[in-house]
HTML snippet that shows the backbone in 3Dmol.js (N, CA, C, O; Angstrom):
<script src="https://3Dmol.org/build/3Dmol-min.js"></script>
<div id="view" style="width:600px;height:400px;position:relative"></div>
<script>
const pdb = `
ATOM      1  N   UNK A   1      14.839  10.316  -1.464  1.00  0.00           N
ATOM      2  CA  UNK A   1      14.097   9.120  -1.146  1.00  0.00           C
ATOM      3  C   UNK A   1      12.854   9.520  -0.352  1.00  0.00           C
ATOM      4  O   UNK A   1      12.873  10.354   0.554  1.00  0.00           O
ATOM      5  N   UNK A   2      11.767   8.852  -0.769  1.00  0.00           N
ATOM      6  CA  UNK A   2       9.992   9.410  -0.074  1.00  0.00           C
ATOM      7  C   UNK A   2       9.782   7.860   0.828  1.00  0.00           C
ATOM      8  O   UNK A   2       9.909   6.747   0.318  1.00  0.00           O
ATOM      9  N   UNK A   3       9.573   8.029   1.700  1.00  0.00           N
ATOM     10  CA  UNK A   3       9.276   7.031   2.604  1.00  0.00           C
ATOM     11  C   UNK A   3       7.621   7.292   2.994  1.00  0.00           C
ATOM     12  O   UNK A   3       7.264   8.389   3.423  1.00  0.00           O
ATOM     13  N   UNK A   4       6.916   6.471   2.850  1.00  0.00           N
ATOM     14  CA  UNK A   4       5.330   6.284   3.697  1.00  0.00           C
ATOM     15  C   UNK A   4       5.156   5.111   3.940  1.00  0.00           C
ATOM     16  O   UNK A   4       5.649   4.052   3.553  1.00  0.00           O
ATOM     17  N   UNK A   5       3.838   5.632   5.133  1.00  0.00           N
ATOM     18  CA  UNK A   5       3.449   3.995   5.479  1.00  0.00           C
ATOM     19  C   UNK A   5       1.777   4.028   4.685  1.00  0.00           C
ATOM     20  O   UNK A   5       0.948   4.884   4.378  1.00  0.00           O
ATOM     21  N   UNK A   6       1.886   2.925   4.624  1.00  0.00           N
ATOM     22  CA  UNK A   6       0.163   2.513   3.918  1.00  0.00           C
ATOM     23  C   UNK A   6      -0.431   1.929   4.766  1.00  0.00           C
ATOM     24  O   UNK A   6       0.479   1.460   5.450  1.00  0.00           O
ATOM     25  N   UNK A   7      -1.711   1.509   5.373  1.00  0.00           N
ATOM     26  CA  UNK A   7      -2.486   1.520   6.094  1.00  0.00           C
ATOM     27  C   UNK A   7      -3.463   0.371   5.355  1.00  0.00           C
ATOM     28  O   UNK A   7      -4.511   0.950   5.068  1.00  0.00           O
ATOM     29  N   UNK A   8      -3.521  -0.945   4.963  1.00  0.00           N
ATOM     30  CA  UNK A   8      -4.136  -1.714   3.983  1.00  0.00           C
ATOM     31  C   UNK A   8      -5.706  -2.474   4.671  1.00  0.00           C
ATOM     32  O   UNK A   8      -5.773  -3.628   5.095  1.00  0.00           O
ATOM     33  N   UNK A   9      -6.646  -1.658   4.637  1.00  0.00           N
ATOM     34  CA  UNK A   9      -7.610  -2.213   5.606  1.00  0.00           C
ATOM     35  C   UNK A   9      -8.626  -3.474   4.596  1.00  0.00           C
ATOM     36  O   UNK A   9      -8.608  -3.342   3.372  1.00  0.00           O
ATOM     37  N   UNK A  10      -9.430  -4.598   5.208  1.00  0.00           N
ATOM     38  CA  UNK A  10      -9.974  -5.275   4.715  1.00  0.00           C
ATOM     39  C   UNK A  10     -11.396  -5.543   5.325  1.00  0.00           C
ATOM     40  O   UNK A  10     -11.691  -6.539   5.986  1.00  0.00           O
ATOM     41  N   UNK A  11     -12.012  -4.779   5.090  1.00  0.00           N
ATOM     42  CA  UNK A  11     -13.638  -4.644   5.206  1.00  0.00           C
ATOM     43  C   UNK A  11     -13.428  -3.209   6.465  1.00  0.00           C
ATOM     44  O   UNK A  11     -12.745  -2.203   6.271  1.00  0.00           O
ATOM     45  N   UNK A  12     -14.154  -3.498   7.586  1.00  0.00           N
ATOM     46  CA  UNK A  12     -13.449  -2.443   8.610  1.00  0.00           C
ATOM     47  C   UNK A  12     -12.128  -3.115   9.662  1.00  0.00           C
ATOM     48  O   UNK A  12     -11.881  -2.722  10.802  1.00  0.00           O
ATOM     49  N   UNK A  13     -11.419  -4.188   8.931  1.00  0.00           N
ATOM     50  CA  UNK A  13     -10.101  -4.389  10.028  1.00  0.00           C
ATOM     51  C   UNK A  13      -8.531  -4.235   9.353  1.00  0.00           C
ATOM     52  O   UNK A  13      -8.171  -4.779   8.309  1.00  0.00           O
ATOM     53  N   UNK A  14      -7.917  -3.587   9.992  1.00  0.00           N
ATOM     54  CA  UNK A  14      -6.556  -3.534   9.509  1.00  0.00           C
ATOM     55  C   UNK A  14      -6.055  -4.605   8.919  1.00  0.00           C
ATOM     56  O   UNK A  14      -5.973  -5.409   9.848  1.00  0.00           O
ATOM     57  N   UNK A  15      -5.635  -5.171   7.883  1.00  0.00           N
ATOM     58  CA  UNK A  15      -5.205  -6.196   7.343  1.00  0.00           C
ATOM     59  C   UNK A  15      -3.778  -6.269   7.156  1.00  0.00           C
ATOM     60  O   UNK A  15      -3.350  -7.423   7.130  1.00  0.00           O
ATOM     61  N   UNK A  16      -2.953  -5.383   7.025  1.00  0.00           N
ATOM     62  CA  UNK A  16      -1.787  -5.082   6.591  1.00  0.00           C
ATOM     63  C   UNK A  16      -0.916  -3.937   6.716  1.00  0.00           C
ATOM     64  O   UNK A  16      -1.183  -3.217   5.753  1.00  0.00           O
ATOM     65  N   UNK A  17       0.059  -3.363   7.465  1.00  0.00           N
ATOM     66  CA  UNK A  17       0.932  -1.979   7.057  1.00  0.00           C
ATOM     67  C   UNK A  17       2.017  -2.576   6.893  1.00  0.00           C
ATOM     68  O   UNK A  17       2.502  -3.501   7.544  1.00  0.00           O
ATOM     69  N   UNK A  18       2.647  -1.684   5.429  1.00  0.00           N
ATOM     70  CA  UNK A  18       3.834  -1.103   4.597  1.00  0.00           C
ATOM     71  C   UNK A  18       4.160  -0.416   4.858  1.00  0.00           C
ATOM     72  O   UNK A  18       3.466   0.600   4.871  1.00  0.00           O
ATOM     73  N   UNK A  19       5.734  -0.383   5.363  1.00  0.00           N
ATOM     74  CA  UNK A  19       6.237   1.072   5.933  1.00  0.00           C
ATOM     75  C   UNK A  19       7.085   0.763   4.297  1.00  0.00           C
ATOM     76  O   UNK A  19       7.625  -0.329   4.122  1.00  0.00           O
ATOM     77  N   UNK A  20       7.113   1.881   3.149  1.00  0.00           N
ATOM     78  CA  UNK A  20       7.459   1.808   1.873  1.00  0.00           C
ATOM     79  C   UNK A  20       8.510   2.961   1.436  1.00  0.00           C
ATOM     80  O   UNK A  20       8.410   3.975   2.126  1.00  0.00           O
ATOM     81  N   UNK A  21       9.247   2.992   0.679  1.00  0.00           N
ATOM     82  CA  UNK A  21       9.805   3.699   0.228  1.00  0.00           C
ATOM     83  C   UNK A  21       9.940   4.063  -1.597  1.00  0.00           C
ATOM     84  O   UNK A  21       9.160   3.470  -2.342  1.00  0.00           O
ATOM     85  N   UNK A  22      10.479   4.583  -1.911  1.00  0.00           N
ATOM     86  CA  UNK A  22      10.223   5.293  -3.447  1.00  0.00           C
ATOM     87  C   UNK A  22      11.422   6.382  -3.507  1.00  0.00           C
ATOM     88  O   UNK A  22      11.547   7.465  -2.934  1.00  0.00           O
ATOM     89  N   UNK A  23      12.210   5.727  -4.364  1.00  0.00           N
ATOM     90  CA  UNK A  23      13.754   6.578  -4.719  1.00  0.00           C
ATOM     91  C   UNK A  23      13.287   8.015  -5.509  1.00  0.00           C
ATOM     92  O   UNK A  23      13.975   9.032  -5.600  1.00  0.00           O
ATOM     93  N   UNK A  24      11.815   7.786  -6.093  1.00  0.00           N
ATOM     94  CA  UNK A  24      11.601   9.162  -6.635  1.00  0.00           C
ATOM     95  C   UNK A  24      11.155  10.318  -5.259  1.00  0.00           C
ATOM     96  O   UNK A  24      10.281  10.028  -4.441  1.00  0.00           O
ATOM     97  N   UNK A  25      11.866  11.500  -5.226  1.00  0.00           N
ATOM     98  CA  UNK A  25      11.207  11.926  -3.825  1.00  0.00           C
ATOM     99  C   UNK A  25      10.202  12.837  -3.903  1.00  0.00           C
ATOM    100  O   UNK A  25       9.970  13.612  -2.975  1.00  0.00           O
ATOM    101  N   UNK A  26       9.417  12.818  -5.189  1.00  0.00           N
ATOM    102  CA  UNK A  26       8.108  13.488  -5.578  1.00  0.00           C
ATOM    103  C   UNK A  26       7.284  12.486  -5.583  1.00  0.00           C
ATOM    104  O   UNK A  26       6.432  12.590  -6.466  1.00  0.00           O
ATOM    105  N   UNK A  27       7.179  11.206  -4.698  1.00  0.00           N
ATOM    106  CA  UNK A  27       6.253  10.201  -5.393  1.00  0.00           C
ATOM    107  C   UNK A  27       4.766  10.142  -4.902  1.00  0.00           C
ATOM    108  O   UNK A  27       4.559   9.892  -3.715  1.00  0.00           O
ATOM    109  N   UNK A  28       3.966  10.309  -5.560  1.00  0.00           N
ATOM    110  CA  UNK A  28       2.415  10.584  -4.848  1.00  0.00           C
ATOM    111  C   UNK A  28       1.964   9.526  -4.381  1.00  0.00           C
ATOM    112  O   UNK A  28       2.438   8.406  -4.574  1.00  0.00           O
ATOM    113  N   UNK A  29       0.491   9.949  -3.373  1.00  0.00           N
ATOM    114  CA  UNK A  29       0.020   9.004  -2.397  1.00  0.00           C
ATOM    115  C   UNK A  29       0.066   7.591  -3.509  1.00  0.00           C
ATOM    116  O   UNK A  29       0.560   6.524  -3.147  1.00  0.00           O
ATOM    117  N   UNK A  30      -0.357   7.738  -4.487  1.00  0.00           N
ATOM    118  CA  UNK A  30      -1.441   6.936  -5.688  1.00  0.00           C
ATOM    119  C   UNK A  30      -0.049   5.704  -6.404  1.00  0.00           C
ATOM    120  O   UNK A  30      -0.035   4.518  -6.734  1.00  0.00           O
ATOM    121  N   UNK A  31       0.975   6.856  -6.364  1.00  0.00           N
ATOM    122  CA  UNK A  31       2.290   5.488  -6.352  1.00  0.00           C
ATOM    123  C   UNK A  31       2.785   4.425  -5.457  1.00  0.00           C
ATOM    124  O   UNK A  31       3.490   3.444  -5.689  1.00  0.00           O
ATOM    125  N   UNK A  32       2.097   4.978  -4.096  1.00  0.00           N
ATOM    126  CA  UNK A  32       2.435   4.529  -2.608  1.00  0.00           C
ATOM    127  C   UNK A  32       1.687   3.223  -2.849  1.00  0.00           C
ATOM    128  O   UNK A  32       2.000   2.033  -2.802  1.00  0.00           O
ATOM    129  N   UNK A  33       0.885   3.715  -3.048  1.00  0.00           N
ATOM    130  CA  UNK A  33      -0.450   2.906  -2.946  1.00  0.00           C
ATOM    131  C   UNK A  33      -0.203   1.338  -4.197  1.00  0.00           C
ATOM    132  O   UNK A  33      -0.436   0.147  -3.993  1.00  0.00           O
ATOM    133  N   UNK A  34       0.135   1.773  -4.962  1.00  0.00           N
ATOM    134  CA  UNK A  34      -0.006   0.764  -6.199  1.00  0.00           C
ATOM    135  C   UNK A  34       1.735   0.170  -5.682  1.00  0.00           C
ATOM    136  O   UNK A  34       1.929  -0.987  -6.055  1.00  0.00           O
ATOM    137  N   UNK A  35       2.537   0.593  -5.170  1.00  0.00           N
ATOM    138  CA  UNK A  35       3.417  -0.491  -4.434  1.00  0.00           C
ATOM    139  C   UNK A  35       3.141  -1.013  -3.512  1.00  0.00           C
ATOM    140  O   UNK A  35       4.183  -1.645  -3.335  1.00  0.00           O
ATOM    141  N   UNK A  36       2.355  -1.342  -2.510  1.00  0.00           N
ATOM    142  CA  UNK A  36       1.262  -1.919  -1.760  1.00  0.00           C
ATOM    143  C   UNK A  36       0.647  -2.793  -2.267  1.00  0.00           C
ATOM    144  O   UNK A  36       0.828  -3.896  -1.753  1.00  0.00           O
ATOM    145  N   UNK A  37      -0.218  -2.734  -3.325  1.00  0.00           N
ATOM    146  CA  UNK A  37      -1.014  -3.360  -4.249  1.00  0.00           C
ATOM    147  C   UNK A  37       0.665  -5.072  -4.478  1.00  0.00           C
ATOM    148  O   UNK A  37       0.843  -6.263  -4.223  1.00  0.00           O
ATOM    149  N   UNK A  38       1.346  -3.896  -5.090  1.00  0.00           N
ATOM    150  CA  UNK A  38       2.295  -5.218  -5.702  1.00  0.00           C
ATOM    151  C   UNK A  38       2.955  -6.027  -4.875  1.00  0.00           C
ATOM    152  O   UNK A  38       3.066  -7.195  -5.249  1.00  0.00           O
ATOM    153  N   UNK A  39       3.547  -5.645  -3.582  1.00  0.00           N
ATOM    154  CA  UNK A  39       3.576  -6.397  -2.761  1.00  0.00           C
ATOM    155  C   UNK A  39       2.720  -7.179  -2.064  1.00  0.00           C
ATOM    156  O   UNK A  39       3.120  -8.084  -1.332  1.00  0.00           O
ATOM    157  N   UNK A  40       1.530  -6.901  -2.230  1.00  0.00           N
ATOM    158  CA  UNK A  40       0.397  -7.384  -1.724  1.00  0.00           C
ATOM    159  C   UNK A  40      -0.015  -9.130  -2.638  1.00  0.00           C
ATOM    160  O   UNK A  40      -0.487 -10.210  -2.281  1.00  0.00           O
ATOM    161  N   UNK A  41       0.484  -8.557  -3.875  1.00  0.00           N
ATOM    162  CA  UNK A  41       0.343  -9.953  -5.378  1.00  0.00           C
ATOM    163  C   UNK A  41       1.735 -10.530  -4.999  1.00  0.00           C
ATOM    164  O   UNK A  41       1.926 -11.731  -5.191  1.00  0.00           O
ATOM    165  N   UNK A  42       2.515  -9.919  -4.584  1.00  0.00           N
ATOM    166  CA  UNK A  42       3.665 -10.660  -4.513  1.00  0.00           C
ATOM    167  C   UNK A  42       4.007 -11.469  -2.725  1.00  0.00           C
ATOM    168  O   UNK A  42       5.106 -11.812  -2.289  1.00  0.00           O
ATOM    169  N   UNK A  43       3.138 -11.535  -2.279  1.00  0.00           N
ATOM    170  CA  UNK A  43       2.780 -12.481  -1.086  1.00  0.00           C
ATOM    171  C   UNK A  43       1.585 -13.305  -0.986  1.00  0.00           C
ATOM    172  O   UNK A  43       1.011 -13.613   0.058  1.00  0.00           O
ATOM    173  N   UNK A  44       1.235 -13.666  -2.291  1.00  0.00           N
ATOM    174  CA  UNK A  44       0.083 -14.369  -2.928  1.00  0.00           C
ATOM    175  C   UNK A  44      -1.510 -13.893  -2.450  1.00  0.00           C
ATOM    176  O   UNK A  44      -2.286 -14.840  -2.327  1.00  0.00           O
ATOM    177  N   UNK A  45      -1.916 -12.900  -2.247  1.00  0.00           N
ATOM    178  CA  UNK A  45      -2.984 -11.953  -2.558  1.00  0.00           C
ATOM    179  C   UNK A  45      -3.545 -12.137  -3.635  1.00  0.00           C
ATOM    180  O   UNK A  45      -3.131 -12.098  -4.794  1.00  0.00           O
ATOM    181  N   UNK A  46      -4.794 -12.399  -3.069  1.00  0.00           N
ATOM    182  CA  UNK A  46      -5.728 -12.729  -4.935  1.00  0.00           C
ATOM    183  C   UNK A  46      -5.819 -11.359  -5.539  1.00  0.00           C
ATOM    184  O   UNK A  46      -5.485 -10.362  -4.899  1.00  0.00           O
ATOM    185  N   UNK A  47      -6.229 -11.311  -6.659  1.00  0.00           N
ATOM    186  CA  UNK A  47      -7.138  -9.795  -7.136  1.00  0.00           C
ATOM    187  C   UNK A  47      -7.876  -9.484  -6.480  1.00  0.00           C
ATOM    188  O   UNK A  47      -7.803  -8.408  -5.887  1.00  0.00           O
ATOM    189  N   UNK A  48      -8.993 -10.433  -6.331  1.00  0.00           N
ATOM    190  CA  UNK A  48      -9.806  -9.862  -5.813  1.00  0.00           C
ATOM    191  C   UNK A  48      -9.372  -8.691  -4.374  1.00  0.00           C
ATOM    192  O   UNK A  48      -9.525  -7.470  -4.365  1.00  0.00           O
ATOM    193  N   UNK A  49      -8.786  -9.609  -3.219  1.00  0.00           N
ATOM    194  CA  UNK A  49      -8.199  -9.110  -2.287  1.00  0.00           C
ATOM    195  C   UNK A  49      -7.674  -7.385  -2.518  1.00  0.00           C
ATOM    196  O   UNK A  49      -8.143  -6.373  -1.997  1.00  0.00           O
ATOM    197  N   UNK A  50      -6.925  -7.481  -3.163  1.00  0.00           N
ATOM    198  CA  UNK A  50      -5.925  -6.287  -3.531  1.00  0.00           C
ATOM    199  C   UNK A  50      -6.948  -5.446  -3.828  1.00  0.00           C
ATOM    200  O   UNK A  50      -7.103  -4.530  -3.020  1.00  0.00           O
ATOM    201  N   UNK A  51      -8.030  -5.512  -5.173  1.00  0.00           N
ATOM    202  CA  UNK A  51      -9.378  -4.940  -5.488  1.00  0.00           C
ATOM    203  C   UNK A  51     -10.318  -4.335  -4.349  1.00  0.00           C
ATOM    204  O   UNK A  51     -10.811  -3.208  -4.398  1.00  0.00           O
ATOM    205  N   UNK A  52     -10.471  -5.163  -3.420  1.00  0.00           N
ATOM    206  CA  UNK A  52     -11.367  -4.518  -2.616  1.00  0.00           C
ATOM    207  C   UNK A  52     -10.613  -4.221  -0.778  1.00  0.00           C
ATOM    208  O   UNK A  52     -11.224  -4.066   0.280  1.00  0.00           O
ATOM    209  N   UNK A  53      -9.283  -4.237  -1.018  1.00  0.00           N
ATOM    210  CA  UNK A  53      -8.673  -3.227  -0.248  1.00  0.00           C
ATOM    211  C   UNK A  53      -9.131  -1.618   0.135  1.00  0.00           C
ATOM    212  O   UNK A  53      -9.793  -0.926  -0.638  1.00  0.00           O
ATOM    213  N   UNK A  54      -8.796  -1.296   1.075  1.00  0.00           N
ATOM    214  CA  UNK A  54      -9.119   0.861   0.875  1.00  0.00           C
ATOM    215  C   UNK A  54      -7.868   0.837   1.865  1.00  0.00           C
ATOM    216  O   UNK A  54      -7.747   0.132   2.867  1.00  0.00           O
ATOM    217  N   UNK A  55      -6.875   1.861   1.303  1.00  0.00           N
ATOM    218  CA  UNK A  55      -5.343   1.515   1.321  1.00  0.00           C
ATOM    219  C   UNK A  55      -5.583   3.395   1.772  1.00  0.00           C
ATOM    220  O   UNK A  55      -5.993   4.255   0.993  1.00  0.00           O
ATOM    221  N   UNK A  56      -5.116   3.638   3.466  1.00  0.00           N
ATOM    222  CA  UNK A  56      -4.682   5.336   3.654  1.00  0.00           C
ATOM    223  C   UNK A  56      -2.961   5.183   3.618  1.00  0.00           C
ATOM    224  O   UNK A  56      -2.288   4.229   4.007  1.00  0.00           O
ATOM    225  N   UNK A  57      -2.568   6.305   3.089  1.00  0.00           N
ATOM    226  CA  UNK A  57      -1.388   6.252   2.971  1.00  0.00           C
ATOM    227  C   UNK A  57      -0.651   7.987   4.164  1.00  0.00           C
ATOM    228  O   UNK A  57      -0.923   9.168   3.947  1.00  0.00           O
ATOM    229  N   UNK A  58       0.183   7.466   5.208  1.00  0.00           N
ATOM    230  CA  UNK A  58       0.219   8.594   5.793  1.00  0.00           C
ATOM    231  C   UNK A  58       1.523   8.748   5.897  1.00  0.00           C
ATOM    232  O   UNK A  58       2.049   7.644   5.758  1.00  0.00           O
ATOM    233  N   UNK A  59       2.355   9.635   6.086  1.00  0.00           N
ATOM    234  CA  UNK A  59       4.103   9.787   5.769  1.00  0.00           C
ATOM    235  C   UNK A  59       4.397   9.234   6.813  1.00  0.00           C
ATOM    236  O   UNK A  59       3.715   9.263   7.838  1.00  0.00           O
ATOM    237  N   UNK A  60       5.926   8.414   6.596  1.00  0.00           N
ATOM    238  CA  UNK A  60       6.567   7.570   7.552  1.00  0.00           C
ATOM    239  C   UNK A  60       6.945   8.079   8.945  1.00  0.00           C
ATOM    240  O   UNK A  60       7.497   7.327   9.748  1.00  0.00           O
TER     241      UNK A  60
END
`;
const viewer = $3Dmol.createViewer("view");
viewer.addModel(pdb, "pdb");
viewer.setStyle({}, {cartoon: {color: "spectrum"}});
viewer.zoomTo();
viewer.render();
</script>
């Protein structure tokens, strides 16, 4: 199991952290990231929003 946290900023202010996990334990930043994204649509987040996110992803 790969655990990180994501870091979801919105213009220059923190908007959001995901402390996340991923049963694959090779899972790259870029998978981290796009489960972020989906939780992000799945707490009613427009596109746009999610789109112009800049998401650091740093280990848990």
């Amino acid at each position: 199991m790969a655990k990180r946290t994501v870091d979801v900023f919105l213009g220059d202010k923190r908007a959001y952290v995901f402390c996340l996990e991923s049963s694959n334990r090779s899972a790259t930043d870029y998978e981290f990231i796009e489960l972020a994204k989906e939780v992000m649509r799945k707490n009613a987040c427009s596109d746009k929003t999610v789109a112009d996110a800049h998401f650091v992803v740093s280990p848990a």
